[in-house]
C-alpha positions in Angstrom: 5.7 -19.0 10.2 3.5 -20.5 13.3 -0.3 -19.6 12.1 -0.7 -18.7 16.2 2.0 -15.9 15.5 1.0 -14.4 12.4 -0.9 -11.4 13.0 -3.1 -10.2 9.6 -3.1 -7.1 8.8 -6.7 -7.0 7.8 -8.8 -6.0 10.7 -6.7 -2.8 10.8 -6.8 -2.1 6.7 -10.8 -3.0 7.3 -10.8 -0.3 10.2 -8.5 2.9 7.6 -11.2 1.9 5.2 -14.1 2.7 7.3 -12.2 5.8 9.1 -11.4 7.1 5.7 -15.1 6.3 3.8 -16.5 8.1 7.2 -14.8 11.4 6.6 -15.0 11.7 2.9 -16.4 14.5 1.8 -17.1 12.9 -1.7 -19.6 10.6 -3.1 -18.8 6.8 -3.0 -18.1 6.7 -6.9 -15.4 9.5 -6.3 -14.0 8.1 -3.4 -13.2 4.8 -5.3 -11.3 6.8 -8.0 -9.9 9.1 -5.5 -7.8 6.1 -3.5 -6.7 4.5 -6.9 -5.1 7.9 -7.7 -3.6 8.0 -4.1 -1.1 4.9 -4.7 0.4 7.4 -7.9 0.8 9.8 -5.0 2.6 7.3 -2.7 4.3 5.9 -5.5 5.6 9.2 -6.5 6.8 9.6 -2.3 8.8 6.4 -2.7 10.6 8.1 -5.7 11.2 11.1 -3.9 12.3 9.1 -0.8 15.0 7.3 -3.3 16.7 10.6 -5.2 16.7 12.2 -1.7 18.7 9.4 0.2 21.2 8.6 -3.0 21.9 12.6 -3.0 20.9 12.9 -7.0 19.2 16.2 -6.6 22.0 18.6 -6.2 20.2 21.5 -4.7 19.0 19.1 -1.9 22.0 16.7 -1.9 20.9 13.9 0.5 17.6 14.7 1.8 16.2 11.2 3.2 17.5 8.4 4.6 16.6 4.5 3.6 14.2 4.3 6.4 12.2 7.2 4.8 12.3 5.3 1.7 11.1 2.0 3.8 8.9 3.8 5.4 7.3 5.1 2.1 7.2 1.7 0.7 5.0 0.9 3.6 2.7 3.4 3.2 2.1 2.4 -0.5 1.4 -1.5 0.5 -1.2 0.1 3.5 -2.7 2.4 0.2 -3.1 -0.8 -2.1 -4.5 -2.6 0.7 -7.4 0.0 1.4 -7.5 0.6 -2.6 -8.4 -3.2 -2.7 -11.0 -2.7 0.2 -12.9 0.2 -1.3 -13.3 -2.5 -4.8 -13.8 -5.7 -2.6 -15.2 -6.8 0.2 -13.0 -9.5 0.1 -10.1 -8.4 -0.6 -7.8 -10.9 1.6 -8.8 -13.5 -0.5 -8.3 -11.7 -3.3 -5.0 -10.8 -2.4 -4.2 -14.2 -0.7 -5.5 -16.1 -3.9 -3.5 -13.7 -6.1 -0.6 -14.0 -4.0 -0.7 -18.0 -4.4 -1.0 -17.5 -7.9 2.3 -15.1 -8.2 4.2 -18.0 -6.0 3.3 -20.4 -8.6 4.0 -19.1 -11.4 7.3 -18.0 -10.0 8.7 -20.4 -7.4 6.7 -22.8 -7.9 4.9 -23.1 -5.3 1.8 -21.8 -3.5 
């Protein structure tokens, strides 16, 4: 991928952190615990997302589609992401220097 093309998602993680730390009714220490419980929550949505569009809840039958469950998936990277932010403020290059160390140790590479 041309660096010129790749647009991070960063600035706009950066931006939900801030929205989010803004509004919260909760002290800082509570907030930090509060978005580490929120992946479980997305997590658990993904789940749901995955019974509902294979049909394995018989009183629902198929209830979601695979885009729910993409979409779902996306909301728990976008979660993680401003988890990361509320422990770090570095967390690209946490992320990016654990990502190169997940490509070595399994393709390789990195």
């Amino acid at each position: 991928m041309d660096d010129a093309t790749w647009n991070s998602p960063w600035p706009t993680v950066t931006a939900l952190h801030a929205w989010l730390t803004e509004r919260s009714p909760v002290p800082p220490e509570q907030q930090t615990l509060l978005r580490m419980l929120k992946l479980s929550e997305e997590v658990g949505e993904v789940a749901e997302a995955v019974i509902g569009a294979t049909g394995q809840n018989p009183r629902k039958g198929v209830s979601h589609s695979w885009q729910d469950v993409q979409a779902e998936l996306c909301d728990v990277i976008v979660t993680a992401m401003v988890a990361l932010t509320t422990l770090t403020p570095d967390a690209e290059g946490v992320f990016d220097a654990h990502l190169a160390k997940v490509a070595r140790r399994s393709l390789g590479s990195g």
